[in-house]
C-alpha positions, 0 to 999 in steps of 0.5 A: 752624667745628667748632673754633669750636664745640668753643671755645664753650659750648653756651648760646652762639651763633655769629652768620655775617655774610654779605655776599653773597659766593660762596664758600659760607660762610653755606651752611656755615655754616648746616649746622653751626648758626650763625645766619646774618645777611643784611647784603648788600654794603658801600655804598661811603660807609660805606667811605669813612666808616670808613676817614677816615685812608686816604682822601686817600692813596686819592685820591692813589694812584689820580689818580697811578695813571691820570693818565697813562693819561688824558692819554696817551689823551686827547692823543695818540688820534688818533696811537694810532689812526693806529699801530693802522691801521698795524698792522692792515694786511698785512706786504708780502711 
């Protein structure tokens, strides 16, 4: 912030967007003079809308990435179930 400062005329002014987050950034900011513009977090549609390209490859990636966790859970519960029973009982001494 101070070398954005020393950077810039003093007619000019410098504009924080703060989106809610947590680390203290429009609070610094605001101590140091910026102005300080409550946007609040970025609604997933508008992601979706301003990154088109990357969408489907999103899409994509993620069914490639849970898809086989999902049919594992879904086919095979009742024998998940039946190894944690098993291994939840006492060894035999």
């Amino acid at each position: 912030m101070k070398s954005l400062q020393e950077q810039v005329n003093p007619t000019d002014e410098i504009i924080v967007v703060d989106d809610e987050s947590t680390d203290r950034t429009a609070e610094i900011a605001a101590k140091r003079g910026a102005r300080i513009v409550n946007a609040g977090p970025l609604p997933a549609p508008l992601f979706f809308l301003w990154n088109t390209p990357m969408v489907g490859m999103m899409i994509l990636y993620a069914l490639a990435a849970n898809l086989p966790c999902i049919f594992s859970l879904r086919y095979n519960r009742a024998r998940i179930l039946r190894l944690l029973d098993r291994r939840s009982e006492p060894l035999p001494q």
